[in-house]
C-alpha angles and dihedrals in degrees: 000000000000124000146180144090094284097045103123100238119229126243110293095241090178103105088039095062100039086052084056092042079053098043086039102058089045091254106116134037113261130296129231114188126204136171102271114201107267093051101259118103119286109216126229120179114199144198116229109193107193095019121101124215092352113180115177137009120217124184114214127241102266086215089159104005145004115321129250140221115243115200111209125193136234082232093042095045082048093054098050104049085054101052083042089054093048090052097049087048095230140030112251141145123303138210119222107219092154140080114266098219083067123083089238090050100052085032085070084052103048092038083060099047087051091047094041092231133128124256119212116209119211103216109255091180087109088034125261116314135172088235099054085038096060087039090057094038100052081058095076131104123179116092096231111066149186150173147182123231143163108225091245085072095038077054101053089041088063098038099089109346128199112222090250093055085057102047092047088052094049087048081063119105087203135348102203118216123217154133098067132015115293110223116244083237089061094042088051102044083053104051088043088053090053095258121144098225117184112190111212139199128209158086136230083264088071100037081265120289116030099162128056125206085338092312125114109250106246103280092028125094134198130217143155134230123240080254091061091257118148116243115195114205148198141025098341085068120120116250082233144268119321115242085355110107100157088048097043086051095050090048111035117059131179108216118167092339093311121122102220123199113204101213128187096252134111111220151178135217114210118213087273094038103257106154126229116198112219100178150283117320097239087043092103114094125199113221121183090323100324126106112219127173117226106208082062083053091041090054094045092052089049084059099051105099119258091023104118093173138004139190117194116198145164124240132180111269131182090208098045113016095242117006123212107247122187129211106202138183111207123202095222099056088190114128092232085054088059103038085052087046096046097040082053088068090033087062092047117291137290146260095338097346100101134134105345096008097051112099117243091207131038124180123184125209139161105254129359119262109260142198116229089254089058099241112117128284095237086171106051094037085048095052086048094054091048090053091049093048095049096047090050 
């Protein structure tokens, strides 16, 4: 452990987790955790009037709309940090690299109240760097070990990694993935780097990630709606939306003693029940008759050379009906780099991008806009394209 008068101290995580003990033994009203100021939670404690045994409140992303409050339960929160033991093979530390407004931020806490061992939080206050990630993580003791990440840090961990980044990560007994799809270039590049990368599927709705490396955690269960959308089922399942009875109705469903979440992902079963995610449900866009998916637009342009990120959207068209529109990172930010790239798309499209696929307005930018949870700002990037396309 590092030590000295100008050693940046971490957030100071103590009153969170005493306000969860608490929420968590059924012996205080529900928490609610936010970013305070200075870096370290802000508590929250809520009241939670129709909901038994309610724990904790997460708002959603808001990703593409107005969040929501998520009311998880003692029994659901339970349920969850045990399957997630069982996958992981073991109960350990953990790192907090998240956010803890966010399920897979106050899931590293709660995990660590149910295993009785202690978290250690990296301090987010500046953003997340490689720098302040290594620092937080060489603070940890115990020999087992686990973090959360979004892809986008795992990717700016390998972009250009110090020997002692790599050497924390690989000290790692897993390094779980969520909160978006992690591409099959970053996988690879981890796993060739050492790292024990999980990728996970879920959403605070779940308790997080109920589905690892495409299989169910033990106790949840995956199935898919006669429209192709993804249900997420078993004892991982919210209890439902806080103030929110209609929603919670439309969402949450009992069949046969199982508690089901409708989520808005497409989805696909193998033959032994593995689970492919293809994208979100309102992720098809209908352009002048054709249906395309753009999160397939959104891959092909990822493997055009020179593309680091991309975001695929719809927006409303007079031509088309809705026109595909592509938010791209480009890794030369060069203004040459992005006229060449635009005029590509302006002449007709590139690699497989041709005729319907390929995107009517492109916009280039340095990073893509993101949420503080690190997961995309759907919403905001969409809001741009639709600004570009209609000033076109």
């Amino acid at each position: 452990m590092t030590s000295g008068a100008d050693t940046p101290q971490p957030p100071n995580i103590e009153p969170a987790l005493a306000a969860l003990a608490a929420a968590l033994r059924g012996e205080g009203p529900a928490v609610e955790l936010s970013a305070g100021a200075d870096g370290s939670p802000a508590v929250r404690l809520v009241e939670t009037p129709g909901f038994e045994d309610a724990a904790v409140v997460v708002r959603t992303s808001g990703s593409t709309g107005t969040p929501k409050a998520t009311v998880l339960t003692v029994d659901a929160l339970a349920a969850s940090s045990m399957a997630t033991a069982m996958a992981l093979k073991g109960e350990g530390q953990w790192l907090l690299a998240l956010p803890v407004q966010y399920v897979a931020g106050v899931q590293v806490l709660v995990r660590s109240l149910f295993a009785g061992t202690r978290p250690w939080a990296m301090d987010l206050s500046a953003g997340f760097t490689p720098e302040a990630f290594t620092a937080a993580a060489l603070e940890l003791t115990d020999p087992v070990r686990f973090t959360s990440l979004v892809p986008t840090q795992l990717q700016r961990l390998l972009a250009e990694p110090s020997a002692d980044t790599l050497a924390v990560l690989r000290r790692f007994n897993a390094v779980l993935l969520g909160g978006g799809p992690a591409s099959g270039e970053l996988l690879t590049a981890a796993r060739d780097a050492g790292i024990k990368a999980v990728t996970t599927y879920g959403s605070a709705e779940t308790c997080g990630g109920c589905v690892y490396d495409g299989v169910p955690l033990d106790g949840a269960e995956v199935k898919l709606d006669s429209d192709g959308r993804i249900l997420l089922g078993g004892a991982t399942v919210a209890a439902g939306y806080l103030d929110e009875p209609e929603l919670t109705a439309s969402s949450f469903v009992e069949e046969d003693g199982i508690r089901w979440y409708r989520t808005s992902d497409l989805g696909s079963l193998s033959t032994d029940g593995a689970l492919t995610v293809l994208g979100r449900a309102d992720d098809v866009v209908i352009t002048g008759g054709v249906k395309v998916s753009a999160a397939h637009v959104q891959a092909e342009l990822e493997r055009l050379d020179g593309v680091r990120a991309a975001f695929v959207a719809g927006v409303p068209s007079a031509q088309w009906g809705q026109a595909l529109a592509a938010y791209v990172v480009l890794a030369d930010q060069s203004a040459e780099a992005a006229e060449a790239f635009t005029m590509r798309f302006a002449a007709g499209g590139a690699g497989a991008l041709t005729g319907a696929l390929a995107p009517k307005t492109v916009l280039t930018a340095a990073e893509l806009l993101m949420l503080p949870n690190g997961k995309p700002d759907r919403l905001a990037m969409t809001v741009r394209l639709d600004a570009r396309h209609q000033g076109k």
